[in-house]
Biotite code that builds the C-alpha atoms (Angstrom):
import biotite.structure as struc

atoms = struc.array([
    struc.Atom([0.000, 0.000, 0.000], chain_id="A", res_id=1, res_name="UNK", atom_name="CA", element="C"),
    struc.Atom([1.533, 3.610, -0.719], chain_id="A", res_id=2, res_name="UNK", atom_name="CA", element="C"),
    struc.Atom([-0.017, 6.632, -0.064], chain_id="A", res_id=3, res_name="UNK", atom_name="CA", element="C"),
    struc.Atom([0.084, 10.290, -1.886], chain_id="A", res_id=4, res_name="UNK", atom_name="CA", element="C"),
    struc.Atom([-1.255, 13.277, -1.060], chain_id="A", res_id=5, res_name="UNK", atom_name="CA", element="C"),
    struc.Atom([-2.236, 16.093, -3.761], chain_id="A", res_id=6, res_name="UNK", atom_name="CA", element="C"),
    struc.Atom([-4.018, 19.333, -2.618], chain_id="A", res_id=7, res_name="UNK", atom_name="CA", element="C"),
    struc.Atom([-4.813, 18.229, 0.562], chain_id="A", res_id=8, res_name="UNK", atom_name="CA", element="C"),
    struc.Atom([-6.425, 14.933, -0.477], chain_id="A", res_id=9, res_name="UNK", atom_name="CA", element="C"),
    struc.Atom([-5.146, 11.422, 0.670], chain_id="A", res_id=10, res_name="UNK", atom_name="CA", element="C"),
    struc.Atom([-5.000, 9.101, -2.191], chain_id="A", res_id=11, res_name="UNK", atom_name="CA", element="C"),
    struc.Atom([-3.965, 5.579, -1.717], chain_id="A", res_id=12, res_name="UNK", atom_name="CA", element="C"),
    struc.Atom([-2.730, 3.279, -4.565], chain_id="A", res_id=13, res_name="UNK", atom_name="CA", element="C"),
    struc.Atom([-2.283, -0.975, -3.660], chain_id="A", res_id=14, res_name="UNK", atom_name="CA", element="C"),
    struc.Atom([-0.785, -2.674, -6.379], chain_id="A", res_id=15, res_name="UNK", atom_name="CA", element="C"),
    struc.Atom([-1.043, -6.747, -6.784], chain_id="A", res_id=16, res_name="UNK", atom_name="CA", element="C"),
    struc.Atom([-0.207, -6.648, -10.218], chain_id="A", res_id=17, res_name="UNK", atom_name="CA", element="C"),
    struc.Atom([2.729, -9.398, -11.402], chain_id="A", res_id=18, res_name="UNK", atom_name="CA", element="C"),
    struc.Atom([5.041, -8.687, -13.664], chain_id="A", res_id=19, res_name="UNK", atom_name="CA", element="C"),
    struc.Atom([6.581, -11.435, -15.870], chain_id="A", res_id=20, res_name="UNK", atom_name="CA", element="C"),
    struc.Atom([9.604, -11.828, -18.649], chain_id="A", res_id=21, res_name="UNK", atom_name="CA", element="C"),
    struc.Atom([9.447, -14.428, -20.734], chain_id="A", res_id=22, res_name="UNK", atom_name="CA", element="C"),
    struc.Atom([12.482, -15.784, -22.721], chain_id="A", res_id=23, res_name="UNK", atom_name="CA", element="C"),
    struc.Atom([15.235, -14.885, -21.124], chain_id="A", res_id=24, res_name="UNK", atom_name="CA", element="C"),
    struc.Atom([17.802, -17.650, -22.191], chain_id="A", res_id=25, res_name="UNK", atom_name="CA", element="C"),
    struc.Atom([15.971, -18.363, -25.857], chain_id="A", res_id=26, res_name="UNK", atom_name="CA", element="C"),
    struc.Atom([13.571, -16.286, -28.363], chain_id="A", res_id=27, res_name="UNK", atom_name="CA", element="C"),
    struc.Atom([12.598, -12.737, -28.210], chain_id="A", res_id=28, res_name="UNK", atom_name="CA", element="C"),
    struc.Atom([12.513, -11.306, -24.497], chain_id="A", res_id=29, res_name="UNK", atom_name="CA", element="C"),
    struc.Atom([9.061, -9.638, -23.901], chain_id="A", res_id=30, res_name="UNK", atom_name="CA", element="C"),
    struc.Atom([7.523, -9.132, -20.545], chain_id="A", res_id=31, res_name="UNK", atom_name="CA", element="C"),
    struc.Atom([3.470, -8.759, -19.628], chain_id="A", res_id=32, res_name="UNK", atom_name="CA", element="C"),
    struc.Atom([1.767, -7.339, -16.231], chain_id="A", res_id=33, res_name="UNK", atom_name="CA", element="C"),
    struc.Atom([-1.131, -9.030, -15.080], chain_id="A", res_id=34, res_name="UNK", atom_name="CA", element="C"),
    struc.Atom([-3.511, -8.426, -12.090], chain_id="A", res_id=35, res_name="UNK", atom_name="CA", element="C"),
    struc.Atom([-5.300, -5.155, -10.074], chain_id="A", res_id=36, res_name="UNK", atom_name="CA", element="C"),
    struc.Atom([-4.871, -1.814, -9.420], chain_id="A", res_id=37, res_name="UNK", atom_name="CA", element="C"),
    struc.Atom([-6.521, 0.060, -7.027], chain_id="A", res_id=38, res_name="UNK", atom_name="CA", element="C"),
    struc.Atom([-7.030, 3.518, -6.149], chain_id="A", res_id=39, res_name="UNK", atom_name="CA", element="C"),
    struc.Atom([-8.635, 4.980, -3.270], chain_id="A", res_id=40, res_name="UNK", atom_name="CA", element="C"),
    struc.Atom([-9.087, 8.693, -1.962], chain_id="A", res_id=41, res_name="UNK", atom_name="CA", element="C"),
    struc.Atom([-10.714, 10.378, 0.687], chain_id="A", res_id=42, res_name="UNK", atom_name="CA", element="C"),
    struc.Atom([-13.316, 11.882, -1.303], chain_id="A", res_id=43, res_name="UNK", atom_name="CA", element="C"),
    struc.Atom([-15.896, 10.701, -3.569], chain_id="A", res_id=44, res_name="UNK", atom_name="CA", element="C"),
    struc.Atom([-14.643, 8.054, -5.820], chain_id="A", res_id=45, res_name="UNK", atom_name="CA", element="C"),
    struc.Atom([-12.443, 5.208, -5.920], chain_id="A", res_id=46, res_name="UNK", atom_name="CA", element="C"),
    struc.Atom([-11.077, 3.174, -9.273], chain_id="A", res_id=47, res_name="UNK", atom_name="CA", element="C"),
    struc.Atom([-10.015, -0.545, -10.127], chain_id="A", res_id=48, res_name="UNK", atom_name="CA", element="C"),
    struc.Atom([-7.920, -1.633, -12.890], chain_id="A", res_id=49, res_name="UNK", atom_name="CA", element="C"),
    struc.Atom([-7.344, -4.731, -14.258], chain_id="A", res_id=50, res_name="UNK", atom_name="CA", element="C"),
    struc.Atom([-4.397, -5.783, -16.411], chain_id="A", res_id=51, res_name="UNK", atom_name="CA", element="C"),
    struc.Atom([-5.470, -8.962, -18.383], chain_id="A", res_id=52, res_name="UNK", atom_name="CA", element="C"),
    struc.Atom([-2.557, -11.745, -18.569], chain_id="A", res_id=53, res_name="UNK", atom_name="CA", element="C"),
    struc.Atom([-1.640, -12.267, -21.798], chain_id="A", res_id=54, res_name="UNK", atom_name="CA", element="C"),
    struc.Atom([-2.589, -15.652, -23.371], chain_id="A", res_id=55, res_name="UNK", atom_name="CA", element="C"),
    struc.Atom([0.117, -17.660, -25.518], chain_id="A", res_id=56, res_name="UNK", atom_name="CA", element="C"),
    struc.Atom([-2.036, -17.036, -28.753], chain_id="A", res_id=57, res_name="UNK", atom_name="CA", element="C"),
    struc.Atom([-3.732, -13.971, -27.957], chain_id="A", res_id=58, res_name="UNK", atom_name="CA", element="C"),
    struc.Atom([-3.869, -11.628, -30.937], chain_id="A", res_id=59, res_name="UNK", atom_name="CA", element="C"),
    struc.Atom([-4.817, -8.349, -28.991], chain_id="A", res_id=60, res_name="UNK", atom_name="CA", element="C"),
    struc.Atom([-2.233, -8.591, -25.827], chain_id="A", res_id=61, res_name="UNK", atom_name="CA", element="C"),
    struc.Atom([-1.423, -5.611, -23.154], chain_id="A", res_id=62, res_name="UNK", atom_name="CA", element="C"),
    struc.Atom([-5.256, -5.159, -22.253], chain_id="A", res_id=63, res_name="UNK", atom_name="CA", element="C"),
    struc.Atom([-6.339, -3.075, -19.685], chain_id="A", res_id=64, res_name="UNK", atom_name="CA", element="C"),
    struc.Atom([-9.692, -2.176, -18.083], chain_id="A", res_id=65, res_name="UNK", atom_name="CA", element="C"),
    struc.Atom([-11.747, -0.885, -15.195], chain_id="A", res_id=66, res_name="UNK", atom_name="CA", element="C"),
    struc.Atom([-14.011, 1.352, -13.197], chain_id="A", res_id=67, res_name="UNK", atom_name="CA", element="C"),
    struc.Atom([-14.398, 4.328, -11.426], chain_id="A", res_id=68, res_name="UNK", atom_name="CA", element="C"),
    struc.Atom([-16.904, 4.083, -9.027], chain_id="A", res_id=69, res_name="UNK", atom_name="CA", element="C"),
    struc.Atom([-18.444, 6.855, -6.534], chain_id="A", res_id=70, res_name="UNK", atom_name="CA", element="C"),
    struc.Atom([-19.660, 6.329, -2.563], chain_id="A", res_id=71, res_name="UNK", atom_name="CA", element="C"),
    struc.Atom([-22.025, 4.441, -3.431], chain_id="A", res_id=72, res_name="UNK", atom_name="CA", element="C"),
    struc.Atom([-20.355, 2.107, -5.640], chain_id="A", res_id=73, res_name="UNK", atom_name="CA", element="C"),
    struc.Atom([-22.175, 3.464, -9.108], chain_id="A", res_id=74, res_name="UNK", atom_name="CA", element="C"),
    struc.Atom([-20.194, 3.119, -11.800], chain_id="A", res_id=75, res_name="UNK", atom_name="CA", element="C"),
    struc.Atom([-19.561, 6.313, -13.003], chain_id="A", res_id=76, res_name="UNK", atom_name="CA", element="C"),
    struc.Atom([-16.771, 5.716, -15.594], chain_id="A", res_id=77, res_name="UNK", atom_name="CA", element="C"),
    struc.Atom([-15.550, 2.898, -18.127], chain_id="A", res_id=78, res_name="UNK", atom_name="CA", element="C"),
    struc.Atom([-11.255, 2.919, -18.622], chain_id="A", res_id=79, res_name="UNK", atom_name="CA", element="C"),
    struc.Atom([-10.376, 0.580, -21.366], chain_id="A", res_id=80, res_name="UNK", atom_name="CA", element="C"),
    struc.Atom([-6.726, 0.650, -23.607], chain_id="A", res_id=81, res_name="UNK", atom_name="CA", element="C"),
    struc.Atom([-3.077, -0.887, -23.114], chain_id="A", res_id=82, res_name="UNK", atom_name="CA", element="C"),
    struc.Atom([-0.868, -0.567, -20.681], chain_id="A", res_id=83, res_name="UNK", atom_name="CA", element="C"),
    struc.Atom([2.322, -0.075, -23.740], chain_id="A", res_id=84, res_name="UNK", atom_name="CA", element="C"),
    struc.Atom([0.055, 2.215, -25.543], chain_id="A", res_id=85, res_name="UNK", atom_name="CA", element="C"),
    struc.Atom([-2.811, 4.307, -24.457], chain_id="A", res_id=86, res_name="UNK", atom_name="CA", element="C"),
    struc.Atom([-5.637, 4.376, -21.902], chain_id="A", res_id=87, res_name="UNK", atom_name="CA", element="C"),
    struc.Atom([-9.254, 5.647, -22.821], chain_id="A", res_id=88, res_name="UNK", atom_name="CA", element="C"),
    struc.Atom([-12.513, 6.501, -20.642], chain_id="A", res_id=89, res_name="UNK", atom_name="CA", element="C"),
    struc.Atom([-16.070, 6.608, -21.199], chain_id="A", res_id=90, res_name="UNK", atom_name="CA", element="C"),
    struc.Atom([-18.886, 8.015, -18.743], chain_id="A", res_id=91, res_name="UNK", atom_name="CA", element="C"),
    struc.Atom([-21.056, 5.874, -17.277], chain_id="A", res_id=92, res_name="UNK", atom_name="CA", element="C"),
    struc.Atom([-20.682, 1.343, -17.472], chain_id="A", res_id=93, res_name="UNK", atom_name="CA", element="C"),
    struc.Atom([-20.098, 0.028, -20.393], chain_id="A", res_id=94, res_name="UNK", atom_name="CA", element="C"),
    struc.Atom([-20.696, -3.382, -20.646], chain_id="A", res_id=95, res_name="UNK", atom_name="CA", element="C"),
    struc.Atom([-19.071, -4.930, -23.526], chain_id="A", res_id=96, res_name="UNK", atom_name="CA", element="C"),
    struc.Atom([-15.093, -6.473, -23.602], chain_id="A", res_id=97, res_name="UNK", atom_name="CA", element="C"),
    struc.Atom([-12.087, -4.347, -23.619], chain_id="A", res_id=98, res_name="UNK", atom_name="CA", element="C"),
    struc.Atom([-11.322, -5.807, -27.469], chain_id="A", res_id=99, res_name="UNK", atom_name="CA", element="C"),
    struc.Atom([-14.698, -4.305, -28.578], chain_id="A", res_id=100, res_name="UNK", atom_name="CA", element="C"),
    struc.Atom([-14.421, -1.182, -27.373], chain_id="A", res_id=101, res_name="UNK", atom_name="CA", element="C"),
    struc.Atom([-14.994, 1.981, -29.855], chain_id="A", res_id=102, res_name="UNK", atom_name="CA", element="C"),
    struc.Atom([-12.869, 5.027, -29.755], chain_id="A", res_id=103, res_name="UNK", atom_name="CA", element="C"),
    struc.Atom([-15.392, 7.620, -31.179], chain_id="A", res_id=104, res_name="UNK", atom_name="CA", element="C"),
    struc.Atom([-17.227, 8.464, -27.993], chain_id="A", res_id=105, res_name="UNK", atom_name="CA", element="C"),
    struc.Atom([-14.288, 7.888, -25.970], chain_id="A", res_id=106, res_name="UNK", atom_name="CA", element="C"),
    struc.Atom([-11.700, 10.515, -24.079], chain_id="A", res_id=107, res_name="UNK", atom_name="CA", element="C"),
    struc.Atom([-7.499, 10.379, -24.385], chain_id="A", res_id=108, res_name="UNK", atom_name="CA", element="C"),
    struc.Atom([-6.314, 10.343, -20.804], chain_id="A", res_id=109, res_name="UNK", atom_name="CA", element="C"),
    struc.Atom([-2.700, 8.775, -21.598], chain_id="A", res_id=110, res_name="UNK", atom_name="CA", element="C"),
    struc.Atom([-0.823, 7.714, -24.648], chain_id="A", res_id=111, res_name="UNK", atom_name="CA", element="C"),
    struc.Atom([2.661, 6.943, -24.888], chain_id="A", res_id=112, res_name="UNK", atom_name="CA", element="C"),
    struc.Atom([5.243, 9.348, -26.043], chain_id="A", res_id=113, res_name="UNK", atom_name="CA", element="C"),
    struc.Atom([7.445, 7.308, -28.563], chain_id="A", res_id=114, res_name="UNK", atom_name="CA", element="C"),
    struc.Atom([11.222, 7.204, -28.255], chain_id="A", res_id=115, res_name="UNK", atom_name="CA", element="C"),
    struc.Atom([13.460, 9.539, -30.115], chain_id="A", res_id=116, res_name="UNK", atom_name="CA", element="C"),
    struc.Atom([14.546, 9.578, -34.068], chain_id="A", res_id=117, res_name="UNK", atom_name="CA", element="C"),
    struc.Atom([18.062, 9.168, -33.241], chain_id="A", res_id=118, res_name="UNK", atom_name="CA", element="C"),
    struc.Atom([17.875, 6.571, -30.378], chain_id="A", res_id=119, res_name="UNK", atom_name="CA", element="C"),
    struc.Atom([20.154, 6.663, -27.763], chain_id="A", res_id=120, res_name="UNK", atom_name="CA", element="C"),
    struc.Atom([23.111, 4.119, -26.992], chain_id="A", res_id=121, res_name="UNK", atom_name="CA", element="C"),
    struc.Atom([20.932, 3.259, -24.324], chain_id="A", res_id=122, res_name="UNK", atom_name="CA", element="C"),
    struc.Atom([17.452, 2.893, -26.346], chain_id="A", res_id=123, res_name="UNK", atom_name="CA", element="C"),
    struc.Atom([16.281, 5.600, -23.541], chain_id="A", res_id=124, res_name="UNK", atom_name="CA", element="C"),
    struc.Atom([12.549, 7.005, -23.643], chain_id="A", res_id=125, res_name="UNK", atom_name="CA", element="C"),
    struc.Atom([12.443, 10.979, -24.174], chain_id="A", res_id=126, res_name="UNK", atom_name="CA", element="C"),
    struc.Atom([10.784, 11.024, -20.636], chain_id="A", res_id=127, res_name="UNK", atom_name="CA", element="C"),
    struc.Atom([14.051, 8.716, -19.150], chain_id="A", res_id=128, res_name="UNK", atom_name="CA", element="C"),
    struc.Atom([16.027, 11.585, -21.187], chain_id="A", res_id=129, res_name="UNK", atom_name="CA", element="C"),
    struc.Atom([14.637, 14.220, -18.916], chain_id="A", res_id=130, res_name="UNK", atom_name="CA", element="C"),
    struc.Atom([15.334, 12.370, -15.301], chain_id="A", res_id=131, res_name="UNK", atom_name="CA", element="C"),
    struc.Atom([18.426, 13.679, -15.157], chain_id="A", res_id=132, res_name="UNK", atom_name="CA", element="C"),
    struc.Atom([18.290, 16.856, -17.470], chain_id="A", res_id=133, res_name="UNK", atom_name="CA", element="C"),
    struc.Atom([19.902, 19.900, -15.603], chain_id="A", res_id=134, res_name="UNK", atom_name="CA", element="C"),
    struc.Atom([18.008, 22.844, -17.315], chain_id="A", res_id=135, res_name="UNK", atom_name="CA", element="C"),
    struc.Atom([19.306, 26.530, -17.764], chain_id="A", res_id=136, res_name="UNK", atom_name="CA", element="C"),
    struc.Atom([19.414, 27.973, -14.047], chain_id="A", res_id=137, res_name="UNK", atom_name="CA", element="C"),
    struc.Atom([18.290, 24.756, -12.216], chain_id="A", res_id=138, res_name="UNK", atom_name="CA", element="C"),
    struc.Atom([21.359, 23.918, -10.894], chain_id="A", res_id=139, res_name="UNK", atom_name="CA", element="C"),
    struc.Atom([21.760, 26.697, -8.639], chain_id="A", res_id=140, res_name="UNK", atom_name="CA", element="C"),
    struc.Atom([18.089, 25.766, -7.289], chain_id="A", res_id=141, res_name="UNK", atom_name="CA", element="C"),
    struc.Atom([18.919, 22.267, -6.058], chain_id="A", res_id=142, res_name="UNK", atom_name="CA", element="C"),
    struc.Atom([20.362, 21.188, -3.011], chain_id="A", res_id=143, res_name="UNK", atom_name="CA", element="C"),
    struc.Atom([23.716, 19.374, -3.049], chain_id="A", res_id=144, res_name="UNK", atom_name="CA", element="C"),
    struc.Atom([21.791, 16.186, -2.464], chain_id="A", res_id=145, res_name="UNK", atom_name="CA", element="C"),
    struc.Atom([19.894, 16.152, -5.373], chain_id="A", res_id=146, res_name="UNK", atom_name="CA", element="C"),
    struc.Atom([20.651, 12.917, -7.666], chain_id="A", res_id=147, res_name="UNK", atom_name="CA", element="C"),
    struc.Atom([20.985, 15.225, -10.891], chain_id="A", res_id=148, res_name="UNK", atom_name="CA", element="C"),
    struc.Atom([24.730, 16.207, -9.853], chain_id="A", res_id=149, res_name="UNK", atom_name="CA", element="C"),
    struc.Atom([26.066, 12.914, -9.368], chain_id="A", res_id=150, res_name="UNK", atom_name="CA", element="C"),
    struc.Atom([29.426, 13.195, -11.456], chain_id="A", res_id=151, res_name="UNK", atom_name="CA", element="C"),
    struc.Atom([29.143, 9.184, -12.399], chain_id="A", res_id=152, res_name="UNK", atom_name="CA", element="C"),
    struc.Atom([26.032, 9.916, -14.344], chain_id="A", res_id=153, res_name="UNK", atom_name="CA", element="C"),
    struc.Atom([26.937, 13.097, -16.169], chain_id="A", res_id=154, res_name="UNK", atom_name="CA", element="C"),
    struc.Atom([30.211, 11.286, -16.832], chain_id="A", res_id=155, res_name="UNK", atom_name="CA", element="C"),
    struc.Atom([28.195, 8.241, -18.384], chain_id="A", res_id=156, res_name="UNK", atom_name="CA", element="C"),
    struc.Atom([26.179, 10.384, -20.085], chain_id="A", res_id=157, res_name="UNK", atom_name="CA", element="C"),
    struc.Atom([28.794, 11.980, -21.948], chain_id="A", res_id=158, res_name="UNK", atom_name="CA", element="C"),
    struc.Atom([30.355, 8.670, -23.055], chain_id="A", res_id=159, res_name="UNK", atom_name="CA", element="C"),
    struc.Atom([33.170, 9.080, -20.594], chain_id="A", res_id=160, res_name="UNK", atom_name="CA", element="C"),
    struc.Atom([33.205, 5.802, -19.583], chain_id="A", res_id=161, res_name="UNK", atom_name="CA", element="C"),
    struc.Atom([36.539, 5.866, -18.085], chain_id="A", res_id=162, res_name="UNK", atom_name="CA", element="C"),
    struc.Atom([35.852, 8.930, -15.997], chain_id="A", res_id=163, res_name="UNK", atom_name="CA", element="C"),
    struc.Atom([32.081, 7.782, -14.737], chain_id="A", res_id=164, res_name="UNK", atom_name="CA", element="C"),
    struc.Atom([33.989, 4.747, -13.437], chain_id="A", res_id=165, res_name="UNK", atom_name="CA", element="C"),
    struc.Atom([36.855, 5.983, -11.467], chain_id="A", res_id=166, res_name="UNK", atom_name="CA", element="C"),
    struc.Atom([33.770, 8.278, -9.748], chain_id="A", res_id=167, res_name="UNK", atom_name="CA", element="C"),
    struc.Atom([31.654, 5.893, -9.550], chain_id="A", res_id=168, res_name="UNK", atom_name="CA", element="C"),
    struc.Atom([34.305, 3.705, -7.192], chain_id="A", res_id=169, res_name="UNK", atom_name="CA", element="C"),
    struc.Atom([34.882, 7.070, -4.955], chain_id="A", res_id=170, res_name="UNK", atom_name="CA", element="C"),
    struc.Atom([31.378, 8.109, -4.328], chain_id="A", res_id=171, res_name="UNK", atom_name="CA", element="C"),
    struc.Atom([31.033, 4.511, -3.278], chain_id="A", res_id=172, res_name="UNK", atom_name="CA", element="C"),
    struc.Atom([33.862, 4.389, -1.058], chain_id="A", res_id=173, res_name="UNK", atom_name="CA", element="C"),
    struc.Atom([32.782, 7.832, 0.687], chain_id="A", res_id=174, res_name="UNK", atom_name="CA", element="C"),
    struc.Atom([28.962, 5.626, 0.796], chain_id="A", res_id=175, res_name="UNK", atom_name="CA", element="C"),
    struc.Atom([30.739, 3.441, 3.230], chain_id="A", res_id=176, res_name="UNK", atom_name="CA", element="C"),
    struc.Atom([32.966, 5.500, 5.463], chain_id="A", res_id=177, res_name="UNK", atom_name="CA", element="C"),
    struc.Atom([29.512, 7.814, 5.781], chain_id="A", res_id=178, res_name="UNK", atom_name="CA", element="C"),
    struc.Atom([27.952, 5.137, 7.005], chain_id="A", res_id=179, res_name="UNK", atom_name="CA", element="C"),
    struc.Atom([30.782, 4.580, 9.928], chain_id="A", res_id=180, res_name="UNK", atom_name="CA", element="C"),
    struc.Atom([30.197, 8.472, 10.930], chain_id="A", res_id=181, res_name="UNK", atom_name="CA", element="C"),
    struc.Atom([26.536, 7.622, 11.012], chain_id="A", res_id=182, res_name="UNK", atom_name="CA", element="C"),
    struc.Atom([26.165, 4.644, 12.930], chain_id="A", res_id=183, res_name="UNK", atom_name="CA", element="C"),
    struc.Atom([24.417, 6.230, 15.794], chain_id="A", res_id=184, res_name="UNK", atom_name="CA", element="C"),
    struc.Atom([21.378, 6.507, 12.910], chain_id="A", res_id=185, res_name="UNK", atom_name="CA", element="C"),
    struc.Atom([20.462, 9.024, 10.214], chain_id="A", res_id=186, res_name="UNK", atom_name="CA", element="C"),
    struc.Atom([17.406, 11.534, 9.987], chain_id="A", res_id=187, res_name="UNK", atom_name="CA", element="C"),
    struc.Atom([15.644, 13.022, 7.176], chain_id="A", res_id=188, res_name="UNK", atom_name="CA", element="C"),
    struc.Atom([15.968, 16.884, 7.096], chain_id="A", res_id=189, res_name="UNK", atom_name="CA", element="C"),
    struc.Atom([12.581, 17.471, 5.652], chain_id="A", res_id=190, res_name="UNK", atom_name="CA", element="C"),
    struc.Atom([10.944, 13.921, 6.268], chain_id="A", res_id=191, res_name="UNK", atom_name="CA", element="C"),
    struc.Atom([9.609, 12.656, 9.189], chain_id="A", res_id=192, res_name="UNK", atom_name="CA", element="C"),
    struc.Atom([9.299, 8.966, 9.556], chain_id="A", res_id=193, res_name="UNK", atom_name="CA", element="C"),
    struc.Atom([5.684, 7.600, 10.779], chain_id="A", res_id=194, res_name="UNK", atom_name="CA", element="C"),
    struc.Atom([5.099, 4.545, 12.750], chain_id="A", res_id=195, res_name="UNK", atom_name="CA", element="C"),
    struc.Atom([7.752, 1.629, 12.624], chain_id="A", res_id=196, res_name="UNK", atom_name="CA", element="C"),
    struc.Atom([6.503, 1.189, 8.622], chain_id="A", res_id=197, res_name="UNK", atom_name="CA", element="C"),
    struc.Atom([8.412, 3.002, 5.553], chain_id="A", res_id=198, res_name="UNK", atom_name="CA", element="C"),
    struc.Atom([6.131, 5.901, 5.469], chain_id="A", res_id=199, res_name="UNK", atom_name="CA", element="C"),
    struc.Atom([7.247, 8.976, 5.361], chain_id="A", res_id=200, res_name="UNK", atom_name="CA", element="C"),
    struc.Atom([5.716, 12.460, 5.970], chain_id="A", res_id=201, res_name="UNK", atom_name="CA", element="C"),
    struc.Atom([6.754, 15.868, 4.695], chain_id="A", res_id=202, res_name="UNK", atom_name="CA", element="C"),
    struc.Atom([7.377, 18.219, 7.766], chain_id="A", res_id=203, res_name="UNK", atom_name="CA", element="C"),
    struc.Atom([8.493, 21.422, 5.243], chain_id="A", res_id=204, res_name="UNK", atom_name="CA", element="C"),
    struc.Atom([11.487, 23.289, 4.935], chain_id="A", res_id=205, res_name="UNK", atom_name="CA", element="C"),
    struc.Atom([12.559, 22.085, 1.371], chain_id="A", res_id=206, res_name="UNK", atom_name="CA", element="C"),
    struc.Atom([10.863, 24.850, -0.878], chain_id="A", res_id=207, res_name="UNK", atom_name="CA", element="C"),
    struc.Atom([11.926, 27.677, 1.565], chain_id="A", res_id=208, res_name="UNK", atom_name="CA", element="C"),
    struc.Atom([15.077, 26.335, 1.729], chain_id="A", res_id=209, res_name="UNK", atom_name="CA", element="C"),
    struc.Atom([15.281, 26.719, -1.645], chain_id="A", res_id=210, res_name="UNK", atom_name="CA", element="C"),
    struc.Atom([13.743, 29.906, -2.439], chain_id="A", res_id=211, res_name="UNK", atom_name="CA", element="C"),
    struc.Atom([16.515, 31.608, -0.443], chain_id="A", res_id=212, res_name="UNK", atom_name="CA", element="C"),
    struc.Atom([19.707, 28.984, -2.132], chain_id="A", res_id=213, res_name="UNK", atom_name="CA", element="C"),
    struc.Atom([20.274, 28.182, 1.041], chain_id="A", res_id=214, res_name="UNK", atom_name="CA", element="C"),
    struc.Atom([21.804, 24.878, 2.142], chain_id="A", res_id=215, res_name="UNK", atom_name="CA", element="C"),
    struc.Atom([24.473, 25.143, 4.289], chain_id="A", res_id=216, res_name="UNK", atom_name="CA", element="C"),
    struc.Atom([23.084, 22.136, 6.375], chain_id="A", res_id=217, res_name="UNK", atom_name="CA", element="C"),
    struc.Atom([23.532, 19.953, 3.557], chain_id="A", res_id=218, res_name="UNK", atom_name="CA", element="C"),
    struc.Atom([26.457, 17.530, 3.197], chain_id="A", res_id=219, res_name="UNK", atom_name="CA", element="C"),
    struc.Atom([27.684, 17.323, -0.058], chain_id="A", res_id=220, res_name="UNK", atom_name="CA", element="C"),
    struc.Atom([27.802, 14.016, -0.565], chain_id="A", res_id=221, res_name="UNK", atom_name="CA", element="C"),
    struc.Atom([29.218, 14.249, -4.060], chain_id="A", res_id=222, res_name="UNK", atom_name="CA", element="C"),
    struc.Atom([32.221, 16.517, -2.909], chain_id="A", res_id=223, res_name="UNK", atom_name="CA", element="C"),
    struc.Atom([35.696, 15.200, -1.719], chain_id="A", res_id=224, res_name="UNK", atom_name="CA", element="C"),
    struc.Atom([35.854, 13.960, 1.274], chain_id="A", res_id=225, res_name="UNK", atom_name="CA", element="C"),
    struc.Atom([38.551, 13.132, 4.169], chain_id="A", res_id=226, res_name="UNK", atom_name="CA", element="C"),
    struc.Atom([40.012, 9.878, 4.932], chain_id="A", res_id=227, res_name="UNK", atom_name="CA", element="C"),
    struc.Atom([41.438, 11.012, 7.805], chain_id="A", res_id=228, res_name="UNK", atom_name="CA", element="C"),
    struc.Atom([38.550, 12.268, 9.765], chain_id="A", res_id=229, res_name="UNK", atom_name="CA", element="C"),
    struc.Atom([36.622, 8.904, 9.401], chain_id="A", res_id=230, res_name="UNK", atom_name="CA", element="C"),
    struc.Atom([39.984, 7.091, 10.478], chain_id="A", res_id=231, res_name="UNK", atom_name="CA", element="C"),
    struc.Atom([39.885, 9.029, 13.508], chain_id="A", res_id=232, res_name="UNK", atom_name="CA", element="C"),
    struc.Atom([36.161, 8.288, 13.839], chain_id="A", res_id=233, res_name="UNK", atom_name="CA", element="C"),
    struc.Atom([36.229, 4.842, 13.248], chain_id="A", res_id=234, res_name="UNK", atom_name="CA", element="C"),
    struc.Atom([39.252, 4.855, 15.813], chain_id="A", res_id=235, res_name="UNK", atom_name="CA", element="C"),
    struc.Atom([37.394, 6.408, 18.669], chain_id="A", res_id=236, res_name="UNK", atom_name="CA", element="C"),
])
């Protein structure tokens, strides 16, 4: 079970669905989800989907489908499409099979975005592309933390094999001797952890922090770092 919250509103989202790759040692390697999906909120209406398992002949795979239902378990909505390709909603139940489903009286809510002209050496998605994009002035914005300016990943990036490497070996050496400074335990700055579970709540701090560019009370785990002080540490 994980739980979001947008605007104010609780939503939670428990997945059961499998996923499965076939073929890994002979033929093509494909993989297929199958099971539920369900969404809950707070408010007025709750959803199940359910990803169909793919049958060995089936001629219309990657299916999709499910409800949105209100309080008092109406079924307000119809979502139909595939999970690889596109997902499509109609008001009200309607009761015929995914595979016969018409498109003219139905609404886009997600279709994929496909992959670049000029493919990547990594065969990456334009949206995987953007993970790690540092934009004009964003760098300045983000704390020392953030993932974006590990030096590994830019190296890699840049086909600098070599380099991303050799960085890759320190930041994982200074991974270890951090965690001989931090045995006593480590705490969130702007997350505060709820029950014994691994839920954690915002507590703020984050976007002012960052408004002003300051974080001084940030380690910069990315930085060098001193052998000699976690000697001493680990000596003590």
């Amino acid at each position: 079970m994980m739980a979001k919250y947008f605007s104010g509103a609780r939503w939670a989202l428990q997945v059961t669905v499998t996923t499965k790759i076939y073929n890994l040692i002979l033929g093509k390697i494909y993989c297929d989800h199958h099971g539920n999906m369900d969404i809950r909120g707070n408010r007025q209406y709750s959803c199940r989907i359910k990803f169909k398992e793919q049958a060995i002949l089936d001629r219309n795979p990657h299916q999709v489908h499910g409800f949105v239902e209100d309080v008092t378990g109406k079924k307000v909505a119809t979502l139909f499409g595939k999970w690889d390709d596109s997902m499509y909603y109609v008001n009200g139940n309607v009761n015929v099979k995914p595979k016969d489903f018409t498109l003219s009286n139905a609404s886009l809510l997600w279709k994929r975005t496909l992959p670049p002209t000029n493919v990547t050496r990594y065969n990456l998605t334009s949206f995987a592309i953007t993970l790690n994009e540092l934009t004009l002035g964003l760098k300045e914005k983000l704390p020392p933390t953030d993932s974006r300016l590990r030096p590994d990943q830019r190296h890699l990036e840049n086909g600098e094999y070599e380099k991303a490497n050799l960085e890759k070996q320190r930041l994982e050496k200074r991974q270890r001797m951090s965690r001989t400074i931090q045995e006593s335990g480590w705490k969130p700055r702007w997350f505060q952890r709820e029950g014994e579970n691994e839920t954690f709540r915002y507590v703020g701090g984050y976007w002012e922090a960052r408004e002003q560019g300051k974080w001084d009370k940030c380690s910069n785990i990315f930085g060098e770092f001193n052998e000699d002080i976690v000697d001493r540490s680990g000596a003590s």
